[in-house]
VOGU-3710 file (C-alpha; in Angstrom, 3 decimals, decimal comma):
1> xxxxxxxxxx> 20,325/-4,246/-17,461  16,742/-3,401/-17,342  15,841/-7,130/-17,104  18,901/-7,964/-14,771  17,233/-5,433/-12,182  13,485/-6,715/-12,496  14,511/-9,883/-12,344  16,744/-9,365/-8,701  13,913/-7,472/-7,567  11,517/-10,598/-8,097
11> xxxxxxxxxx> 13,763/-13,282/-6,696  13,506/-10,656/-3,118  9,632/-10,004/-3,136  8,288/-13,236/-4,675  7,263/-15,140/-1,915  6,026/-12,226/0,102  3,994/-11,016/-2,832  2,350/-14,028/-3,719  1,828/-14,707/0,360  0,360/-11,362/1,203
21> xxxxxxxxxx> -1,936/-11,261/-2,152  -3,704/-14,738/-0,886  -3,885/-13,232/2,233  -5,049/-9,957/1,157  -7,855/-12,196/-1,077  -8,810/-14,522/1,861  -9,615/-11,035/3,907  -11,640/-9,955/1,283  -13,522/-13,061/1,105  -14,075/-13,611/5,081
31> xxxxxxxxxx> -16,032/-9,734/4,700  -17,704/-10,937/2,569  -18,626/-14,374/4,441  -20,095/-11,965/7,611  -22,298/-9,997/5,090  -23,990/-13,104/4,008  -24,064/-14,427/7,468  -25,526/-10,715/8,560  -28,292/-10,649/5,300  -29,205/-14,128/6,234
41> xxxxxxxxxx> -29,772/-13,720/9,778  -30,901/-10,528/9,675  -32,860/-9,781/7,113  -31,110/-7,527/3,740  -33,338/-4,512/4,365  -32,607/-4,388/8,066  -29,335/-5,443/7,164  -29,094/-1,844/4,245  -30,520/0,309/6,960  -27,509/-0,264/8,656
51> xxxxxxxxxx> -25,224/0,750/6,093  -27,498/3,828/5,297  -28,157/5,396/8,322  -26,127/3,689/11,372  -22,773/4,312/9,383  -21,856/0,500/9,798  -18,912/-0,428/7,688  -18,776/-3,934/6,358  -15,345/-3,197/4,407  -13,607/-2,014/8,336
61> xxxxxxxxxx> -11,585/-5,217/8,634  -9,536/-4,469/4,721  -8,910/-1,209/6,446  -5,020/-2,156/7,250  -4,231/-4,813/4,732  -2,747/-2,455/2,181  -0,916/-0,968/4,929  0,861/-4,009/6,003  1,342/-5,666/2,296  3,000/-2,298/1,247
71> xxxxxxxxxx> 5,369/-2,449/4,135  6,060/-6,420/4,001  7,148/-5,698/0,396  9,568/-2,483/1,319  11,232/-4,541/4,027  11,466/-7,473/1,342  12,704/-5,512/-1,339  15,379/-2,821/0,415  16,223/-4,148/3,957  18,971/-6,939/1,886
81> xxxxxxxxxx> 19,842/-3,617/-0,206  21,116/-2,293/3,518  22,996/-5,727/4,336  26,354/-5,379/4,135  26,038/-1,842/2,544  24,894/-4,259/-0,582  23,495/-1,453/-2,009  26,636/-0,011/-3,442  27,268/-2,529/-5,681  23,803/-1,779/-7,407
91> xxxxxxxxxx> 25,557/1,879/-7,652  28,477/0,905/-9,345  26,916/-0,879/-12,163  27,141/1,019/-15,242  23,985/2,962/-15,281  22,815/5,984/-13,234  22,427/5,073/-9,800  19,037/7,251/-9,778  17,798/5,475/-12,525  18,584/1,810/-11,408
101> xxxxxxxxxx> 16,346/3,451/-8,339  13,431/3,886/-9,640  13,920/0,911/-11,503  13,662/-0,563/-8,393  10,929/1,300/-7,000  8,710/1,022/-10,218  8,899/-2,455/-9,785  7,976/-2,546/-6,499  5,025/-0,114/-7,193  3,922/-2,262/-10,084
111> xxxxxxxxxx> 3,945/-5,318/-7,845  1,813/-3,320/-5,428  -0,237/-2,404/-8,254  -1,104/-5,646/-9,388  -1,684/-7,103/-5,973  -3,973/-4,367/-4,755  -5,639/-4,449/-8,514  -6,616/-8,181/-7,688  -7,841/-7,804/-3,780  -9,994/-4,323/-5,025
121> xxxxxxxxxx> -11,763/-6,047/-8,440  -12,713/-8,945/-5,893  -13,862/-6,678/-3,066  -15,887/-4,602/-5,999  -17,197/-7,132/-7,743  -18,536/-9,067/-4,793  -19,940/-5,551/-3,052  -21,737/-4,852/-6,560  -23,526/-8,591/-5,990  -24,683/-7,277/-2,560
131> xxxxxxxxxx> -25,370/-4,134/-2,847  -26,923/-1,397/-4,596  -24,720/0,794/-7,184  -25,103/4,388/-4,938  -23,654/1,907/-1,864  -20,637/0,526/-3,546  -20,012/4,022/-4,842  -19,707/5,232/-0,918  -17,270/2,423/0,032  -14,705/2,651/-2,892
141> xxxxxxxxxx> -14,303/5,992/-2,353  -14,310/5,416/1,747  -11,625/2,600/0,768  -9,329/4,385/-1,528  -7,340/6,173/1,144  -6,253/2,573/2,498  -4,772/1,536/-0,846  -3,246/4,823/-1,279  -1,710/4,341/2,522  -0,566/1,217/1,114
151> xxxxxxxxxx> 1,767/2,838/-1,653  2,826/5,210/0,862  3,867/2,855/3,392  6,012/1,407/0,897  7,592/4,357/-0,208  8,238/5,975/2,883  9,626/2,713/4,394  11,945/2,451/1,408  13,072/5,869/2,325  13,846/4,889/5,837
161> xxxxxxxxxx> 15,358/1,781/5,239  17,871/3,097/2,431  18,758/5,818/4,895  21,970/5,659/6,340  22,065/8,203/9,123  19,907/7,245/12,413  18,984/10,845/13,062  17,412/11,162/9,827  16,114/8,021/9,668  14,203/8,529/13,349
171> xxxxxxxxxx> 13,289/11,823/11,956  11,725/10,257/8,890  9,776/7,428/10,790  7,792/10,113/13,164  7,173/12,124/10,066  5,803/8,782/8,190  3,770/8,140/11,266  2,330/10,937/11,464  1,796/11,333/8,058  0,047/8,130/7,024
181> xxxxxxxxxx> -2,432/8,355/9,712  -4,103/10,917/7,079  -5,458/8,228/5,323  -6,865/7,012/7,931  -9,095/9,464/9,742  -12,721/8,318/10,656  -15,713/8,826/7,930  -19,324/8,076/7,016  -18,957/6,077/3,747  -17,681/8,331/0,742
191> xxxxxxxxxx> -16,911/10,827/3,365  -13,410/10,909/1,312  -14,436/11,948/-1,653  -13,405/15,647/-1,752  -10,034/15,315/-1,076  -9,015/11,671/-1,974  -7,189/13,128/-5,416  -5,711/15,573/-3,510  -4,125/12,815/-1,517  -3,589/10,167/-4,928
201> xxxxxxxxxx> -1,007/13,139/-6,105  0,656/14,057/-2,932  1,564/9,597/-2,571  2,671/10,170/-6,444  4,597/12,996/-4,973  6,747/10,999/-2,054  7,171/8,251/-4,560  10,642/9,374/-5,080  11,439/10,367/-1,540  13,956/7,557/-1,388
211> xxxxxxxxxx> 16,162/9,755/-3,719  17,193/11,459/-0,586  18,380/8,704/1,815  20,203/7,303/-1,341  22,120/10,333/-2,515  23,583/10,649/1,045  24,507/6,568/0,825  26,206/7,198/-2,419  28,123/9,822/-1,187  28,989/7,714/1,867
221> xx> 27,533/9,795/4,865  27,181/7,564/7,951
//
């Protein structure tokens, strides 16, 4: 059953995945691009006292990408679960409907996982050959909140998609809104860095918020 589920889940996301992980790696590299264009033309040192003490960010155009891939993937994965009420064939297979779940949802993580693991080792790597060590420290921890939006895009967005009453689901996008803009609030480079677990273990938290909107669609409020 296990293998039935990953293997619907893949046939929905496939093409978006593989799409919005080139994307997500072109991105990276056109950052990259302008910082050689910027240490070429003007100067590295000139180029260092910007990052240092003018608080320029070179890594401010990946700032959304993990926002929009997680999303992409959410609509991919659990807007055909909400076609034709779909979804309730998944819960009368023979296996707890909470279970086949977060099946689903730890595949779509995972998928996340990997593509963000790819477009962050690049970005890393590739900051490490510009930079200096105490520089690249700054940024990863400036850029963790966006990958971190990124899971909680998706899980929120599976939460409001799977949810079958309007009011809630309304209710649920203004909260989302609201809520993701947390991991985006303006900072000098490793500004983040005091509360950035705090914020890894409240995403782990609303990983399972779909639970919600799908006990109600079992039940068959509308």
């Amino acid at each position: 059953m296990f293998k039935s589920v990953v293997f619907k889940e893949w046939l929905k996301i496939r093409w978006f995945l593989i799409i919005l992980s080139l994307i997500s790696v072109i991105a990276v590299g056109n950052i990259f691009l302008k910082v050689q264009h910027n240490i070429t033309f003007n100067e590295a040192n000139k180029y260092w006292y910007l990052l240092l003490f003018q608080n320029h960010h070179y890594f401010r155009y990946l700032k959304f990408v993990p926002l929009f891939t997680g999303l992409a993937i959410a609509v991919a994965q659990y807007i055909p679960e909400i076609m034709n009420r779909r979804i309730k064939l998944t819960f009368h297979l023979p296996v707890n409907e909470n279970k086949i779940l977060i099946m689903m949802l730890g595949f779509g993580t995972i998928s996340l996982l990997v593509s963000y693991a790819i477009m962050f080792s690049i970005f890393t790597g590739l900051s490490n050959h510009f930079f200096a060590k105490e520089i690249v420290h700054a940024v990863i921890i400036s850029v963790t909140p966006w990958f971190l939006a990124g899971f909680a895009a998706y899980f929120l967005a599976a939460l409001i998609i799977l949810e079958a009453i309007w009011k809630y689901r309304i209710a649920y996008f203004i909260t989302a809104c609201a809520f993701i803009l947390l991991y985006f609030e303006n900072s000098v480079a490793g500004g983040y860095s005091p509360v950035n677990l705090k914020m890894a273990i409240l995403t782990l938290l609303i990983s399972v918020s779909l639970l919600f909107s799908a006990y109600r669609f079992r039940k068959g409020e509308m």
